[in-house]
C-alpha positions, -999 to 999 in steps of 0.1 A, spaced: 261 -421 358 223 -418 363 210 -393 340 172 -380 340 151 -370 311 137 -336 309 110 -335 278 123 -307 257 141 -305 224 173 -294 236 176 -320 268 172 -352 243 198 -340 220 220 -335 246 214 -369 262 220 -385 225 254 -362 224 268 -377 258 260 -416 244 294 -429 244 296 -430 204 316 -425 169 299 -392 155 275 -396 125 281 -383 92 267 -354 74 235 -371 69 225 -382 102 198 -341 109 188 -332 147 155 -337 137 162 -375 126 175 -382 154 142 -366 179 118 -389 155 138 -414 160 128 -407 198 90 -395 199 89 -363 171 100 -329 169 87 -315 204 69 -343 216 72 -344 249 89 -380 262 80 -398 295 104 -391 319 133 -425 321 172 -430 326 190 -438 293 207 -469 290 242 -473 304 271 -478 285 285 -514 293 309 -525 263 316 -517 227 331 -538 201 345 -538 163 338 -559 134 364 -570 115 366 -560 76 379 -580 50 413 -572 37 410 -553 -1 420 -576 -30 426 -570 -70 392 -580 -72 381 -548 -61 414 -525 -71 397 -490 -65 397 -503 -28 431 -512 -30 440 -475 -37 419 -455 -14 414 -456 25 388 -482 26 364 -489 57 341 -525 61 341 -519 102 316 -513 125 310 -503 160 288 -523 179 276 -506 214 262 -528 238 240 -511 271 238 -523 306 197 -533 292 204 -556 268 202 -532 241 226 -527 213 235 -506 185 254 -505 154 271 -479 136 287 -485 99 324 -466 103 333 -443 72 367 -422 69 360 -388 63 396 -363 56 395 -331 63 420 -324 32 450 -342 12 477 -321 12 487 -302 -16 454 -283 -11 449 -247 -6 424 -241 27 414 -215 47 437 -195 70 413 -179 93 418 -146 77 403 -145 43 433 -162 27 444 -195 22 473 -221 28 487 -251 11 479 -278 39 512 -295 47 536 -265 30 570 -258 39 582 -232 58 620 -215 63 634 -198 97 617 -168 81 581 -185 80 586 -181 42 576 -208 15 601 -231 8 602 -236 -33 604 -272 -52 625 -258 -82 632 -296 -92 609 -289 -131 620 -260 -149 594 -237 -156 569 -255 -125 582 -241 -97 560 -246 -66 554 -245 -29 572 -277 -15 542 -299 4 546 -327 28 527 -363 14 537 -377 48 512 -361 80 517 -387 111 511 -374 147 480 -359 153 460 -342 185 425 -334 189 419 -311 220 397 -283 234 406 -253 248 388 -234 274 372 -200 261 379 -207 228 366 -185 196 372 -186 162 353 -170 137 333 -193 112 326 -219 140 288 -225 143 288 -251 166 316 -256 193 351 -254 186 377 -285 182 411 -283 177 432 -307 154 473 -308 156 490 -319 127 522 -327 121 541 -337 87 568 -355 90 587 -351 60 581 -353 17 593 -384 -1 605 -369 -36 604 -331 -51 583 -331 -82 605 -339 -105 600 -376 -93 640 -379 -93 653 -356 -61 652 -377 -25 640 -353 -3 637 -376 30 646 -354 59 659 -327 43 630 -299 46 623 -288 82 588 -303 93 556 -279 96 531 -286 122 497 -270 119 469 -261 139 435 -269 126 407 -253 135 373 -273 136 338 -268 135 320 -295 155 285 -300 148 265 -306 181 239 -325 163 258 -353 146 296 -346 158 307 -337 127 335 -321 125 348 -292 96 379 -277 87 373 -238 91 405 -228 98 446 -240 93 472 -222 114 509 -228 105 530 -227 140 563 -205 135 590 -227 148 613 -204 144 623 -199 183 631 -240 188 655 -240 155 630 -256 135 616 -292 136 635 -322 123 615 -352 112 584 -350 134 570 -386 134 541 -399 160 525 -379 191 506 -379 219 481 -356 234 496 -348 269 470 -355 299 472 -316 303 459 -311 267 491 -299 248 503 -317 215 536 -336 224 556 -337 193 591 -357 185 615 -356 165 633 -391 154 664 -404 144 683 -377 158 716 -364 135 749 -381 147 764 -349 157 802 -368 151 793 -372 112 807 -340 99 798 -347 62 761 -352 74 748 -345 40 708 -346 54 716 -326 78 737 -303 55 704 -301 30 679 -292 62 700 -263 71 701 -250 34 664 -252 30 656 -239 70 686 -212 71 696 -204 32 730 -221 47 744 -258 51 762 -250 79 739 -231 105 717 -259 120 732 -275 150 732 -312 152 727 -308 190 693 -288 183 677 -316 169 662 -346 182 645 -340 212 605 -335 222 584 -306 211 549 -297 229 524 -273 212 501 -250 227 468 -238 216 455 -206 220 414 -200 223 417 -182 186 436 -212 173 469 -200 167 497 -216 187 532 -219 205 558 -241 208 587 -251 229 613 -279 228 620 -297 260 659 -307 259 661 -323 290 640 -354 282 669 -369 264 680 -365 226 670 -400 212 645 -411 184 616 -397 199 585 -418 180 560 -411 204 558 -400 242 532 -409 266 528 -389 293 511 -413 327 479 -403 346 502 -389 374 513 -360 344 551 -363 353 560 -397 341 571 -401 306 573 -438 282 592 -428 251 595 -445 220 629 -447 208 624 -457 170 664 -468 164 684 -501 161 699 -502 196 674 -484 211 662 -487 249 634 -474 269 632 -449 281 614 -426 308 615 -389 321 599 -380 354 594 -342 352 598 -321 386 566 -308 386 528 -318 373 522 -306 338 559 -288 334 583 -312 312 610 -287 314 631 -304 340 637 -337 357 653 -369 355 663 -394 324 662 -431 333 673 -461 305 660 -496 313 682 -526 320 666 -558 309 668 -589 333 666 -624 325 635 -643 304 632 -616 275 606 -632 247 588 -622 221 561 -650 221 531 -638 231 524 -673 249 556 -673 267 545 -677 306 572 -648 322 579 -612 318 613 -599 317 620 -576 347 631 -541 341 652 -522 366 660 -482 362 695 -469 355 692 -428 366 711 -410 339 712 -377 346 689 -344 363 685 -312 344 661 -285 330 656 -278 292 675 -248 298 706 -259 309 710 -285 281 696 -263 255 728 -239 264 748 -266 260 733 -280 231 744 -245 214 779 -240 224 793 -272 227 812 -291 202 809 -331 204 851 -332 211 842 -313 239 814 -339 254 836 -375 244 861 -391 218 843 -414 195 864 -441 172 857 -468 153 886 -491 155 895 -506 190 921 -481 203 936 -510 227 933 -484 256 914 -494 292 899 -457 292 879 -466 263 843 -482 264 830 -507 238 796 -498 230 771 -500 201 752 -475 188 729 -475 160 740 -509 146 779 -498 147 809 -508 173 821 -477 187 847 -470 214 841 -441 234 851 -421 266 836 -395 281 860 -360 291 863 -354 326 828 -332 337 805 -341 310 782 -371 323 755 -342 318 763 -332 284 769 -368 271 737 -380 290 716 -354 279 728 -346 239 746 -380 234 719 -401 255 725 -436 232 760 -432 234 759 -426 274 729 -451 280 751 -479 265 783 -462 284 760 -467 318 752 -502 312 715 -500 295 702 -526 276 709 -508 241 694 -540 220 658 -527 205 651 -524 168 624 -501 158 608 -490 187 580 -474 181 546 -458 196 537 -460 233 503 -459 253 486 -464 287 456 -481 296 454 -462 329 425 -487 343 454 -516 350 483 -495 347 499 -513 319 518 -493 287 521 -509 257 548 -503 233 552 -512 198 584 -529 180 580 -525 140 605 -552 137 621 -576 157 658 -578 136 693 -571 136 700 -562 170 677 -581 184 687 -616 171 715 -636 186 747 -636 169 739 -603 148 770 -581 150 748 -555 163 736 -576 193 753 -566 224 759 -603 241 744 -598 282 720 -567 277 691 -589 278 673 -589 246 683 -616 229 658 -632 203 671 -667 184 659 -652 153 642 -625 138 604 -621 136 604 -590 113 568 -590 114 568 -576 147 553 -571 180 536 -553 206 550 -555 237 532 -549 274 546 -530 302 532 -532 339 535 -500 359 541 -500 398 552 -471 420 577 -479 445 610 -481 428 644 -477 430 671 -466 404 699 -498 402 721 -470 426 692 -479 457 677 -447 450 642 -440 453 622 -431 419 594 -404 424 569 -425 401 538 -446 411 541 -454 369 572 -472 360 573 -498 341 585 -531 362 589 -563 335 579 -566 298 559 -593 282 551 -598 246 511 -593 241 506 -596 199 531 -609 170 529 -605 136 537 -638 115 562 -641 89 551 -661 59 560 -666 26 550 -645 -4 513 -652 -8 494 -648 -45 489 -610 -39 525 -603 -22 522 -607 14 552 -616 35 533 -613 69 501 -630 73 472 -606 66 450 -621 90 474 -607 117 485 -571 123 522 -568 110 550 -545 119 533 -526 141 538 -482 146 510 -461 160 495 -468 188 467 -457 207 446 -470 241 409 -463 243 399 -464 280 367 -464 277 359 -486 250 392 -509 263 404 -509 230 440 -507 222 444 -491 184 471 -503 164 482 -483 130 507 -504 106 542 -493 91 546 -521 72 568 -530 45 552 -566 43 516 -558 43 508 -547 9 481 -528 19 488 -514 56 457 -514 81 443 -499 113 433 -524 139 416 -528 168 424 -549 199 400 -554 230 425 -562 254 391 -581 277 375 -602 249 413 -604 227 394 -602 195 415 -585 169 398 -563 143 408 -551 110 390 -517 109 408 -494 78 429 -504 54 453 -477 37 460 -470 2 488 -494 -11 522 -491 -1 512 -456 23 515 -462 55 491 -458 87 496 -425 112 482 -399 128 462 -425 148 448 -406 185 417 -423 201 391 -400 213 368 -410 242 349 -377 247 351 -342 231 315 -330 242 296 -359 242 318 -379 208 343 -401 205 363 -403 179 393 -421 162 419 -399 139 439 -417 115 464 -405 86 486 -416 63 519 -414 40 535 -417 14 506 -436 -9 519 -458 -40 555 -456 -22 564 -491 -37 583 -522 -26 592 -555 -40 557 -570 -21 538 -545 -46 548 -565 -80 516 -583 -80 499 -548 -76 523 -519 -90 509 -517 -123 473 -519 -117 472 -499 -90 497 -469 -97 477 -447 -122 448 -451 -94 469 -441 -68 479 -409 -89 445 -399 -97 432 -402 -61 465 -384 -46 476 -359 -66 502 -377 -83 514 -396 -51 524 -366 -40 493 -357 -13 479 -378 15 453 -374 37 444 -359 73 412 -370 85 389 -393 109 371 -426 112 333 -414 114 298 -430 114 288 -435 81 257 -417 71 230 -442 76 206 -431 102 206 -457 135 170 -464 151 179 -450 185 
């Protein structure tokens, strides 16, 4: 884009806010930048700014005992290099900046405050950690993962100076109550919040100014929120993973959520929970939310919603898990349309060198609207939907499947394909012949430029491997052993489809075949506790596509790094880029790449659960523990932030 200069004070910072770049930090003043171009209110010769042409990352080392305050913090080496269609260049020193750990108390909006990542029951009221005697408190989250960050038209907010930015948050769950001793993994119902931001228009800083806790209330509460997207339509698409076997009537996590959501273990429906929740924001930065039933109950990780804003990729983070795709009815509307499972064909690999792709066809598994299944998902029982054992019955009306890395026999009563596809979709997606052989699938992009989607599998294990009594013999994924280091896998999209019944798909963005693009490597136990080589991303979660810097981000849930990193892949030049490493043993989420929000890119990153250790951490535990408790208020807070220019000045 050609843009012209006009010599005023206000034009040049507005030609310096549209550069395609990370914002600078608090230190970087409007008026250092206009002396860096000619003074205050000089005027400046009339000429086009350089065009953007490419952008790259420098790699950082990874932290060692040598330095063991690094090991227990987020620590950034990285850089942004900017290249213009000139020759010029410029360099920007990345920095993380949070915008709080949880546990703290911040601003509502209204002259009060919150804790950032509380709890909250059907009643919106604060759910207590009574675990000490004598130190009861509010029960915070020390696990935030998927985050948004999104504008909305008209939007106002008392204490924003500059323009107004809004950050979704979601907390997926709390390790431990206080008393160090209580498991609390799934068991509290999972806030999301709504942060208000106050973006400087001189550097692109943004503040926290505001935190808005959305009432859930109305979708029967959230059950372990885990990674999102931010829907082409600018709405926060949430999940909720590892959906409650509805047939385990002793579920004692789901028994424990109900307690602490409903004051009672036996309210909360099985049936209400795993499925995909979208937030809206309003232009005071409050919100709504409403859970979309129809777009199948699986392990929702992360849902990316295609250019076309009607085609869905989910991940499915399960052993025996598939993928998965929803084509809504209408643009922008997820709340009907029709569930397809992917059947693998032959030449399946997870070597990034191997020459094929495997081809994926479509099996259609069902139509409906969130309604529908919603109204089902509150009055039916699961006798009502099919007959689950788990001993061969020795009777033909019986299907062998696997689910979840367990031999079942099913069969499905006479009239409910649409209950069983929609509320039981692994069992009926394995009844209908998908290729049910996945293990840990996780996040899910688009680079929209060469219509490929990328998908991430944390591990490759168990049901993947050949011989494993979880591997389902013909389905297509078979590996000969396991790489638990992981990969990530790429996805080419074509239009043009048919389901495997000869009918047509309305979709120009389905996902044809599936090639391995990055592996982790297994290794040995190296001097500091590595069982995947540190050189190479491992087990891989979050990820996020960059269009315009054609970088694909990669965050790290990694039980073999010790300390887990953010990377960065140009999928042109293939250079892979440590850029962030996380404190030891948390893990990296919340990751959303930002190309523009008025003239700044940014990256968010999060992460959980730091000092949660492992056997790798022996080498480290000791050492790094009491730093990891000072930093995080006693391992039980984690931060919510962004990667951000440092606060060196560049000479622009």
């Amino acid at each position: 884009m050609h843009h012209t200069f006009t010599p005023n004070r206000r034009k040049t910072l507005k030609m310096f806010a549209g550069l395609p770049l990370l914002p600078l930090g608090a230190g970087v003043s409007a008026a250092g930048l206009l002396s860096a171009c000619g003074g205050d209110d000089t005027p400046l010769a009339p000429s086009a700014p350089p065009a953007f042409k490419s952008a790259r990352f420098t790699s950082m080392a990874a932290p060692t005992l040598a330095n063991a305050a690094a090991m227990a913090t987020t620590t950034v080496g990285s850089a942004l290099e900017v290249t213009y269609a000139d020759g010029s260049a410029q360099t920007y020193t990345l920095a993380y900046q949070p915008f709080f750990i949880t546990g703290d108390r911040v601003a509502d909006g209204q002259g009060g405050q919150l804790l950032a990542g509380g709890y909250y029951d059907i009643h919106n009221q604060p759910i207590m950690d009574t675990s000490v005697a004598g130190a009861e408190r509010h029960f915070f989250s020390d696990a935030p993962d998927g985050t948004s960050l999104l504008t909305v038209p008209n939007a106002q907010v008392d204490g924003v100076k500059g323009k107004p930015v809004f950050a979704v948050v979601q907390f997926e769950y709390t390790t431990w109550a206080q008393d160090g001793k209580t498991d609390m993994y799934g068991k509290l119902p999972s806030p999301i919040a709504v942060l208000t931001l106050d973006q400087d228009q001189s550097t692109g800083k943004l503040s926290l100014v505001k935190y808005h806790n959305v009432d859930t209330s109305q979708v029967h509460g959230l059950w372990i929120t885990c990674g999102a997207s931010l829907s082409p339509w600018g709405t926060h698409l949430s999940s909720e993973e590892y959906e409650p076997d509805a047939f385990n009537a002793s579920n004692a996590q789901l028994k424990a959520f109900s307690q602490n959501l409903y004051g009672n273990e036996t309210t909360a429906k099985a049936y209400h929970y795993g499925h995909m929740p979208e937030v809206t924001v309003n232009p005071d930065g409050t919100a709504s939310i409403q859970k979309h039933f129809c777009m199948g109950r699986i392990s929702h990780e992360l849902v990316q919603v295609m250019p076309d804003q009607r085609t869905a990729l989910m991940g499915d983070d399960a052993t025996n898990s598939a993928y998965f795709v929803f084509v809504a009815d209408k643009e922008k509307d997820l709340s009907s349309g029709t569930l397809y499972a992917a059947k693998l064909g032959t030449g399946f690999s997870i070597d990034p060198a191997a020459g094929s792709a495997a081809p994926l066809s479509w099996i259609k598994l069902g139509h409906a609207s969130s309604a529908e299944i919603e109204q089902l998902a509150g009055t039916l029982q699961p006798a009502d939907i099919m007959t689950v054992v788990k001993t061969d019955p020795s009777d033909a009306s019986f299907t062998k499947i696997v689910a979840n890395g367990k031999t079942e026999w099913i069969k499905i009563n006479p009239g409910m394909e649409k209950a069983a596809a929609f509320l039981e979709t692994h069992r009926y997606a394995a009844f209908m012949g998908a290729s049910m052989g996945f293990s840990k699938m996780e996040g899910t992009t688009v680079n929209a430029a060469d219509k490929v989607a990328y998908s991430a599998l944390q591990n490759c294990e168990k049901s993947m491997v050949t011989g494993d009594a979880a591997n389902v013999p013909g389905n297509g994924i078979a590996i000969p052993k396991a790489l638990k280091a992981g990969v990530v896998m790429a996805l080419n999209l074509r239009g043009g489809q048919t389901d495997t019944a000869g009918s047509p798909i309305a979709s120009d963005w389905m996902p044809v075949d599936t090639k391995a693009l990055l592996a982790g490597e297994d290794i040995a136990a190296d001097a500091l506790g590595n069982t995947a080589n540190p050189a190479k991303m491992a087990n891989p979660d979050n990820l996020k596509f960059s269009e315009k810097l054609r970088t694909l981000f990669i965050g790290e849930d990694s039980s073999q790094h010790v300390n887990n990193f953010l990377w960065a892949y140009n999928v042109d030049t293939k250079q892979l880029s440590r850029i962030m490493s996380i404190p030891a043993g948390g893990e990296s989420t919340g990751l959303h790449a930002v190309d523009e929000i008025n003239g700044w890119t940014y990256i968010m990153s999060n992460f959980q659960h730091a000092g949660d250790w492992g056997g790798i951490h022996k080498v480290v535990k000791d050492q790094l523990d009491p730093l990891i408790k000072a930093n995080y208020k006693g391992k039980f807070g984690a931060a919510v932030g962004y990667l951000t220019g440092s606060t060196r000045q560049p000479a622009l």
